[in-house]
C-alpha positions as CSV (number, residue, x, y, z in Angstrom):
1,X,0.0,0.0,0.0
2,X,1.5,3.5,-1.0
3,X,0.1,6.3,1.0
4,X,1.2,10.0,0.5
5,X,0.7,13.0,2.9
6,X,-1.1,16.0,3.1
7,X,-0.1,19.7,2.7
8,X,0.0,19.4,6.5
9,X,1.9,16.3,6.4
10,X,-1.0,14.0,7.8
11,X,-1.2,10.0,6.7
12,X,-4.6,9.1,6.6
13,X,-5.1,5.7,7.0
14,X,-7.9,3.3,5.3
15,X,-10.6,2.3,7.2
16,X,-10.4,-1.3,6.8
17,X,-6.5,-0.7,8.3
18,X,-8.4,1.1,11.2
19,X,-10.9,-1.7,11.7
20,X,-8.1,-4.1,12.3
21,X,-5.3,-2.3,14.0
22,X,-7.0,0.7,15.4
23,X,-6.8,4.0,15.8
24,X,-3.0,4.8,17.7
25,X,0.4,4.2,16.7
26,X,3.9,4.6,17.2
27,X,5.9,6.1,14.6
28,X,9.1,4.8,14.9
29,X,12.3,6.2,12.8
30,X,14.6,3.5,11.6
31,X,17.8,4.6,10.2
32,X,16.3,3.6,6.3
33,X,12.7,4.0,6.8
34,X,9.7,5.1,9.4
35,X,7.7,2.5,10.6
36,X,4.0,2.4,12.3
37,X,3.2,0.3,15.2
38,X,-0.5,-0.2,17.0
39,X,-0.9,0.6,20.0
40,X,-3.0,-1.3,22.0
41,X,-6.4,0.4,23.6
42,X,-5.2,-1.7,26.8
43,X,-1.6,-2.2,26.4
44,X,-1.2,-4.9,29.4
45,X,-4.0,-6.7,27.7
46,X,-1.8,-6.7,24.2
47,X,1.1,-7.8,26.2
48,X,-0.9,-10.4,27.8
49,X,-2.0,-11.5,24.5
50,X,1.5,-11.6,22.4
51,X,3.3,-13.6,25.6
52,X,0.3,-16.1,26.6
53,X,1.2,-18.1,29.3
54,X,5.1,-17.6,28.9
55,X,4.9,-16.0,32.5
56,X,2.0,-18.0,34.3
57,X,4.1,-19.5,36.4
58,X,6.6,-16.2,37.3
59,X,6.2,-14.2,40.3
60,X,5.7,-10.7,39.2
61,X,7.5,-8.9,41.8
62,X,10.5,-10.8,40.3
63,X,9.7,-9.8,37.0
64,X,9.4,-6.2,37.7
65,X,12.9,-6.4,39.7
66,X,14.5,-8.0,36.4
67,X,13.3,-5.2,34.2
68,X,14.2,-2.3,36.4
69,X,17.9,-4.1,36.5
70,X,18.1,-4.5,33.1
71,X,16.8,-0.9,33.0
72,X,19.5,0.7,35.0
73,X,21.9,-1.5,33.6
74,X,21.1,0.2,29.6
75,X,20.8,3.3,31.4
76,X,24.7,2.6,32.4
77,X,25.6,1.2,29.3
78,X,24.0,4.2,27.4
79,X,26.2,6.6,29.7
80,X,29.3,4.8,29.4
81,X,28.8,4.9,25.7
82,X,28.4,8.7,25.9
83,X,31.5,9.4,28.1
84,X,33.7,7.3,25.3
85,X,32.7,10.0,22.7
């Protein structure tokens, strides 16, 4: 599907793309393109729906203490990266 923009620079999207994907996404910017993403109404529910039961069995306190670690430890990573420039 080729789509152009509008003096204003708006996409407008078909309505049978609306119907199935909905109404938000994310615009992300890729070093050779841009790319649209849904977003989910409910994103936990779209989480919840791409993972299934991977986690049924996880405590989620654990799970939220592995992301934030893995947070910090991009967050240090990204800073480190900085300082080398």
């Amino acid at each position: 599907m080729s789509k152009s923009t509008d003096e204003r620079g708006r996409l407008y999207l078909p309505k049978d793309v609306r119907e199935r994907f909905g109404e938000t996404y994310r615009v992300v910017e890729l070093p050779s393109h841009v790319a649209l993403f849904p977003v989910d109404e409910d994103p936990l529910e779209g989480v919840q729906e791409a993972v299934g039961d991977a986690f049924e069995n996880e405590n989620v306190e654990e799970l939220k203490e592995q992301a934030r670690e893995a947070l910090a430890e991009s967050a240090r990573d990204n800073d480190e990266g900085r300082d080398e420039n």
